[in-house]
C-alpha positions, 0 to 999 in steps of 0.5 A: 500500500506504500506505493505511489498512486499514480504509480501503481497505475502506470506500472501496470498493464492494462489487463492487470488493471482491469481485473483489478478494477473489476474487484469492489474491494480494490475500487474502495481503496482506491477511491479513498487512496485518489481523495487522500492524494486529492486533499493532499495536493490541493488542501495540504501541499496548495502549492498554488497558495490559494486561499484554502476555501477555494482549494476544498471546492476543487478538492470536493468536485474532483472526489466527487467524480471519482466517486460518480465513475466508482458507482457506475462501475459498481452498478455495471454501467460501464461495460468491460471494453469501455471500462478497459478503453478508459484505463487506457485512453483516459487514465494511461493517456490523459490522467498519468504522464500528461506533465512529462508529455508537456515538457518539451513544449514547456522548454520551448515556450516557457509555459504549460500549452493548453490541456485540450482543444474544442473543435466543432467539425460541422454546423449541420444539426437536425434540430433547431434550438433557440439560442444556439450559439452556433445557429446549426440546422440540417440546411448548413453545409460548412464542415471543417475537411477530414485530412485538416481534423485530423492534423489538428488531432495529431498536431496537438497530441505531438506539440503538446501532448495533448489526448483529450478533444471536445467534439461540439457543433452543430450535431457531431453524429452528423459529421461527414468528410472525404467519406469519413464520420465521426466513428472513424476519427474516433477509430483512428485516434485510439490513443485519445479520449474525445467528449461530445456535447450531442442532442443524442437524439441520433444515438440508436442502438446500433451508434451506442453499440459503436461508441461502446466498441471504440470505448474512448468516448463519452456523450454529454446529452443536452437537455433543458429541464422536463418534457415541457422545457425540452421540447419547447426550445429543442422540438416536440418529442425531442425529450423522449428521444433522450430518454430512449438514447440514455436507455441505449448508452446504459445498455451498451455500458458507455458512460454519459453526461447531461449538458443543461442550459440554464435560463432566467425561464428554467434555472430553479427547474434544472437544479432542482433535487428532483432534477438532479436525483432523476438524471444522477440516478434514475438516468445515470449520469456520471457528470454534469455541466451547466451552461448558463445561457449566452445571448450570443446565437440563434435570436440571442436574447439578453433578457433569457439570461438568469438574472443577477440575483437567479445566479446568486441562488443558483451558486449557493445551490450548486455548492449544496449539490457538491458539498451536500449531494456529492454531485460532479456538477460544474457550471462553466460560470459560477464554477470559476474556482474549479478551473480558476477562472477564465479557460479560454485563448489556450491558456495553460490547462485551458483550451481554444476553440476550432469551428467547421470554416477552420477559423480558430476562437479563444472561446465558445462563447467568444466567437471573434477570431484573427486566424484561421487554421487552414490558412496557419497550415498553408503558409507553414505554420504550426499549430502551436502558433496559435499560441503565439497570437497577440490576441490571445496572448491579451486574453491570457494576461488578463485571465493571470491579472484576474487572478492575481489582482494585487496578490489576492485572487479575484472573484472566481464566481465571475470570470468569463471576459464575455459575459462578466467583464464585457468591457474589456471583451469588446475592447479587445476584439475592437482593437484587433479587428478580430471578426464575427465567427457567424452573422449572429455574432456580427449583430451582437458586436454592431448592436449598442443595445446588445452592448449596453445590455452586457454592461448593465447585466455585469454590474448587476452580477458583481453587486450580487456575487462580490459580498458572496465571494467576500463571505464564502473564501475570505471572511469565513474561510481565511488564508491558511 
C-alpha cells in the first residue's frame, strides 16, 4: 500500500488493471487512496497558495467524480471494453504522464500549452434550438475537411501532448468528410479520449453499440429541464428521444453526461433535487455541466439570461449539490474556482476553440477570431502558433491579472471576459479587428443595445456575487 498512486497505475498493464478494477474491494481503496492524494495536493501541499476555501471546492468536485465513475462501475454501467478503453485512453493517456508529455513544449515556450482543444467539425444539426450559439440546422453545409481534423488531432497530441478533444457543433453524429464520420476519427485516434456535447437524439442502438466498441468516448446529452422545457426550445418529442438514447448508452455500458442550459425561464427547474436525483440516478449520469445561457446565437436574447440575483441562488445551490449531494456538477460560470477562472485563448490547462470554416476562437462563447487554421497550415505554420497570437496572448494576461489582482485572487464566481467583464471583451476584439465567427455574432458586436445590455447585466452580477465571494473564501474561510 506504500506505493505511489499514480504509480501503481502506470506500472501496470492494462489487463492487470482491469481485473483489478473489476474487484469492489480494490475500487474502495482506491477511491479513498485518489481523495487522500486529492486533499493532499490541493488542501495540504496548495502549492498554488490559494486561499484554502477555494482549494476544498476543487478538492470536493474532483472526489466527487471519482466517486460518480466508482458507482457506475459498481452498478455495471460501464461495460468491460469501455471500462478497459478508459484505463487506457483516459487514465494511461490523459490522467498519468500528461506533465512529462508537456515538457518539451514547456522548454520551448516557457509555459504549460493548453490541456485540450474544442473543435466543432460541422454546423449541420437536425434540430433547431433557440439560442444556439452556433445557429446549426440540417440546411448548413460548412464542415471543417477530414485530412485538416485530423492534423489538428495529431498536431496537438505531438506539440503538446495533448489526448483529450471536445467534439461540439452543430450535431457531431452528423459529421461527414472525404467519406469519413465521426466513428472513424474516433477509430483512428485510439490513443485519445474525445467528449461530445450531442442532442443524442441520433444515438440508436446500433451508434451506442459503436461508441461502446471504440470505448474512448463519452456523450454529454443536452437537455433543458422536463418534457415541457425540452421540447419547447429543442422540438416536440425531442425529450423522449433522450430518454430512449440514455436507455441505449446504459445498455451498451458507455458512460454519459447531461449538458443543461440554464435560463432566467428554467434555472430553479434544472437544479432542482428532483432534477438532479432523476438524471444522477434514475438516468445515470456520471457528470454534469451547466451552461448558463449566452445571448450570443440563434435570436440571442439578453433578457433569457438568469438574472443577477437567479445566479446568486443558483451558486449557493450548486455548492449544496457538491458539498451536500456529492454531485460532479460544474457550471462553466459560477464554477470559476474549479478551473480558476477564465479557460479560454489556450491558456495553460485551458483550451481554444476550432469551428467547421477552420477559423480558430479563444472561446465558445467568444466567437471573434484573427486566424484561421487552414490558412496557419498553408503558409507553414504550426499549430502551436496559435499560441503565439497577440490576441490571445491579451486574453491570457488578463485571465493571470484576474487572478492575481494585487496578490489576492479575484472573484472566481465571475470570470468569463464575455459575459462578466464585457468591457474589456469588446475592447479587445475592437482593437484587433478580430471578426464575427457567424452573422449572429456580427449583430451582437454592431448592436449598442446588445452592448449596453452586457454592461448593465455585469454590474448587476458583481453587486450580487462580490459580498458572496467576500463571505464564502475570505471572511469565513481565511488564508491558511
Amino acid at each position: 500500500m506504500a506505493v505511489q498512486f499514480s504509480g501503481l497505475w502506470s506500472s501496470m498493464s492494462t489487463g492487470v488493471l482491469d481485473g483489478l478494477v473489476k474487484s469492489p474491494r480494490f475500487r474502495g481503496w482506491a477511491l479513498r487512496k485518489g481523495e487522500q492524494q486529492l486533499h493532499r495536493k490541493y488542501v495540504v501541499e496548495n502549492a498554488d497558495g490559494l486561499p484554502a476555501r477555494i482549494q476544498e471546492i476543487r478538492c470536493k468536485a474532483l472526489g466527487n467524480l471519482l466517486h460518480s465513475v466508482n458507482r457506475a462501475l459498481a452498478e455495471g454501467r460501464i461495460s468491460p471494453g469501455v471500462r478497459r478503453a478508459l484505463i487506457k485512453n483516459f487514465i494511461g493517456g490523459l490522467v498519468i504522464g500528461e506533465t512529462e508529455r508537456q515538457r518539451p513544449f514547456r522548454e520551448e515556450h516557457g509555459y504549460d500549452p493548453p490541456t485540450f482543444l474544442t473543435i466543432s467539425p460541422t454546423k449541420r444539426c437536425n434540430l433547431q434550438c433557440k439560442g444556439c450559439y452556433a445557429a446549426s440546422s440540417a440546411k448548413n453545409e460548412n464542415t471543417l475537411d477530414y485530412t485538416t481534423f485530423s492534423r489538428i488531432l495529431r498536431d496537438k497530441k505531438q506539440e503538446w501532448g495533448s489526448r483529450f478533444t471536445v467534439i461540439s457543433g452543430g450535431e457531431p453524429l452528423m459529421y461527414r468528410s472525404e467519406g469519413k464520420d465521426l466513428f472513424d476519427v474516433l477509430r483512428e485516434n485510439q490513443d485519445q479520449y474525445f467528449m461530445m456535447y450531442t442532442n443524442s437524439t441520433l444515438i440508436d442502438r446500433e451508434a451506442a453499440r459503436k461508441m461502446a466498441e471504440l470505448g474512448n468516448i463519452t456523450p454529454a446529452i443536452s437537455v433543458e429541464g422536463w418534457e415541457k422545457e425540452t421540447d419547447e426550445r429543442r422540438g416536440a418529442g425531442v425529450f423522449r428521444k433522450i430518454q430512449r438514447s440514455m436507455e441505449n448508452l446504459r445498455e451498451a455500458g458507455v458512460p454519459f453526461g447531461v449538458s443543461v442550459t440554464g435560463t432566467r425561464k428554467n434555472a430553479e427547474t434544472v437544479l432542482s433535487d428532483e432534477f438532479m436525483d432523476y438524471y444522477f440516478h434514475q438516468q445515470g449520469a456520471v457528470y454534469g455541466w451547466l451552461f448558463q445561457y449566452m445571448p450570443i446565437g440563434r435570436s440571442f436574447d439578453v433578457d433569457l439570461m438568469v438574472t443577477a440575483e437567479q445566479r446568486k441562488w443558483m451558486l449557493e445551490k450548486e455548492l449544496h449539490l457538491i458539498f451536500e449531494r456529492d454531485l460532479f456538477l460544474i457550471d462553466f460560470w459560477n464554477g470559476g474556482p474549479m478551473s480558476l477562472g477564465c479557460i479560454s485563448a489556450g491558456r495553460s490547462g485551458g483550451y481554444f476553440y476550432i469551428d467547421w470554416n477552420g477559423n480558430i476562437a479563444p472561446c465558445v462563447f467568444f466567437p471573434y477570431y484573427i486566424e484561421n487554421i487552414s490558412e496557419l497550415y498553408r503558409s507553414g505554420r504550426r499549430l502551436s502558433d496559435v499560441l503565439e497570437l497577440a490576441y490571445f496572448r491579451k486574453i491570457r494576461d488578463w485571465q493571470g491579472s484576474y487572478l492575481r489582482d494585487g496578490g489576492k485572487v479575484q472573484n472566481l464566481f465571475m470570470p468569463c471576459p464575455m459575459r462578466d467583464h464585457h468591457a474589456f471583451a469588446h475592447e479587445t476584439v475592437m482593437a484587433f479587428g478580430a471578426k464575427p465567427m457567424d452573422e449572429e455574432a456580427a449583430l451582437a458586436l454592431a448592436d449598442p443595445q446588445y452592448h449596453g445590455g452586457m454592461m448593465k447585466y455585469n454590474a448587476e452580477v458583481q453587486q450580487a456575487l462580490d459580498p458572496l465571494w467576500e463571505k464564502e473564501i475570505y471572511s469565513n474561510n481565511p488564508q491558511r
